[in-house]
N, C-alpha and C positions, 0 to 999 in steps of 0.2 A: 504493500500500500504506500502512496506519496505520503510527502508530509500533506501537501495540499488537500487530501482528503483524511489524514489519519487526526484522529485526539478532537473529533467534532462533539461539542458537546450538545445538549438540547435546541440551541439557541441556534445552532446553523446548521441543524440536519437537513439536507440539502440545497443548501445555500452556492452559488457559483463557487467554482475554483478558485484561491486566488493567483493573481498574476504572479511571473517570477520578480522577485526585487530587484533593483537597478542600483547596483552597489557603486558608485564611483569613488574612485581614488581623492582624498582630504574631504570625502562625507560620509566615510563611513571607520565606526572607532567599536574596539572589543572592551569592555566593560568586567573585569573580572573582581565578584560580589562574596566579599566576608572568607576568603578560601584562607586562613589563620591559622596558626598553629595551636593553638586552644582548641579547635576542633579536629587533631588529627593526632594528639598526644592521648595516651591510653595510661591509666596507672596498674601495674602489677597485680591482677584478681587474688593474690595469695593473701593482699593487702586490705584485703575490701570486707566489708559485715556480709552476711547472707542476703541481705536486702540490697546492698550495694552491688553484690555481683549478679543479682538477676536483672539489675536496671543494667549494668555494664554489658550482659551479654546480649540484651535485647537490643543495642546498640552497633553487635556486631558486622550486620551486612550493613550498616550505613558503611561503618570503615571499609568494610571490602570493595564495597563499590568505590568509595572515593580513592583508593588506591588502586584497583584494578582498571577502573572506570573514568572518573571525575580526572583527578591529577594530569593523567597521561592525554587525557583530549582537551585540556585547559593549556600544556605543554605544548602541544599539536597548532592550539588555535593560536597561542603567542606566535610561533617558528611563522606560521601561516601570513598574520598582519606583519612582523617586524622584518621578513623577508621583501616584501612588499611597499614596506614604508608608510605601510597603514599606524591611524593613532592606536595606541594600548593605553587604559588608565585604570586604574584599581578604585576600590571603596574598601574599605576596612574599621572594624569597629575600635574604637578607642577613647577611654577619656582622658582629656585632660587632668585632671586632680587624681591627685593619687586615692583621694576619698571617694570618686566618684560621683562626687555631686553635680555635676552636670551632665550628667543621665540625663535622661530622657524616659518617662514615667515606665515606658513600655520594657525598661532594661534594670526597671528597679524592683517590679511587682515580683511577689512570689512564686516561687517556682524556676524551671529551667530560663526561661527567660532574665531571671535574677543575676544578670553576669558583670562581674567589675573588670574591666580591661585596662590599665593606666597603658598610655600609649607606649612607656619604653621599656617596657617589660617584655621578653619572649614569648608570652602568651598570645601577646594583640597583634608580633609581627606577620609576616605572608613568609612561608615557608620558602625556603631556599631554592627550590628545584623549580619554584614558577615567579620567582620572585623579579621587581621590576628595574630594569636596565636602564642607566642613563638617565635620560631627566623624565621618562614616563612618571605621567602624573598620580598621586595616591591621593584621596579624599576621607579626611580622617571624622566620625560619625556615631553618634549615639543615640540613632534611629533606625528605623528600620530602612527606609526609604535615603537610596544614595542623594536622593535631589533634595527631599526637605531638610535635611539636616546640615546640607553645605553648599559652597556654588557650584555645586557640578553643575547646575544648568548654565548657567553663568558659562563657563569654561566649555562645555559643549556648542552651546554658541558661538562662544570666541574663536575655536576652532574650524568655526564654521561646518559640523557634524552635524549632517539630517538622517544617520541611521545609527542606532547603536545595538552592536552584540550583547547580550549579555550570556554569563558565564557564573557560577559560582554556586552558593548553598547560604540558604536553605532553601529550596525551589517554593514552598510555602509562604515562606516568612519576607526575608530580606530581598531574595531577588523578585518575588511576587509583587511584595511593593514598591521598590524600584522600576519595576515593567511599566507599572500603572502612572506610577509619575510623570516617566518618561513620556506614554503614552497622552496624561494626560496634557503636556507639553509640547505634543504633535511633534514629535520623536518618531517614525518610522524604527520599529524595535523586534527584533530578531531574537528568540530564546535558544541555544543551544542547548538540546535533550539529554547528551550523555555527558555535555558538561557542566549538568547539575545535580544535584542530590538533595533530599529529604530526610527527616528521622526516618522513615519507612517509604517503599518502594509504594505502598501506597496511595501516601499523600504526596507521593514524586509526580504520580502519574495524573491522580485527581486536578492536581494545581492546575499541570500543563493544557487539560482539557477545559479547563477554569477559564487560562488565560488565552487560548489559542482565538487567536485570528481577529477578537476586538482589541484587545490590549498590545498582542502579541504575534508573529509567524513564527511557529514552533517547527525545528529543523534539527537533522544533523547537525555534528560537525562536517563531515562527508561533502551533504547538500551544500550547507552553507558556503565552504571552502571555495564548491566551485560555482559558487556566484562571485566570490572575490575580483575586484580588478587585480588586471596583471602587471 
């Protein structure tokens, strides 16, 4: 199945094709969303209460995927624009204050979402293997949404960018509302499927059908690629 027809949700069960994208070289920029090293660090299970290790294991095929999966087509999609001389610019969460008080309600409340990141800590950085070269831009955020919490719209403008890749985790959360921002800022926004992830394969999938084709053209990497200018 295409993407074109694949991940149709209620709202566009039979709705026209859509067209392929016209990706031109300095409008179109990869966007790669919260991919941190606090989400890909694991602590020792010999370590952990019983309650702790059945939350840890239930967590497992997220990591598999993001190493089997995620990482190496996030890798793929950098070589792809940086070979090309396309923009790359990251979002990554961090705060300022070592206390964290300038969170953002949604990074305070209880539960998993309850995360303190101080920007210069290991926790908050982007992992070494995708990490960003040269003066690519990072957009530092304690929201969930790349655009309300900083100027990335600002900077995607100034760039003069009318299509943005996105790329990252958590397909639900942060890059779900990143999509919609973009979108809702008549951003032309392209989701990358296997280079993102969810807590569960799930609500991987759920989102993508969520977002597909009003907010979003959910694609390969593969597809995507070869819409790239040369």
């Amino acid at each position: 199945m295409s993407w074109k027809t694949a991940r149709r949700s209620f709202y566009y069960d039979g709705a026209p094709e859509p067209a392929d994208p016209v990706l031109v070289a300095g409008k179109v920029a990869l966007l790669v969303i919260d991919v941190q090293n606090v989400y890909l660090d694991r602590p020792d299970p010999a370590t952990l209460t019983a309650d702790e290790r059945a939350r840890h294991h239930a967590w497992t095929p997220f990591h598999d995927r993001m190493h089997a999966v995620v990482l190496p087509t996030v890798a793929r999609l950098l070589d792809a624009f940086r070979s090309r001389g396309l923009d790359v610019l990251y979002a990554r969460i961090a705060a300022q204050r070592h206390d964290g008080r300038d969170r953002s309600l949604s990074q305070k409340k209880p539960g998993w979402n309850n995360i303190l990141l101080p920007k210069d800590e290991f926790a908050a950085q982007i992992p070494a293997a995708i990490a960003p070269v040269g003066d690519e831009i990072v957009v530092t955020k304690t929201t969930d949404s790349a655009l309300t919490g900083t100027n990335l719209r600002l900077i995607l403008t100034n760039l003069g960018i009318t299509h943005v890749v996105c790329a990252g985790i958590f397909t639900d959360q942060c890059v779900a509302s990143t999509v919609r921002s973009l979108a809702d800022e008549s951003f032309d926004v392209i989701v990358v499927e296997d280079g993102c992830a969810a807590g569960t394969a799930a609500l991987h999938e759920r989102e993508l059908e969520i977002i597909n084709m009003i907010y979003a053209s959910v694609m390969s990497a593969e597809d995507l690629i070869g819409y790239l200018p040369q």
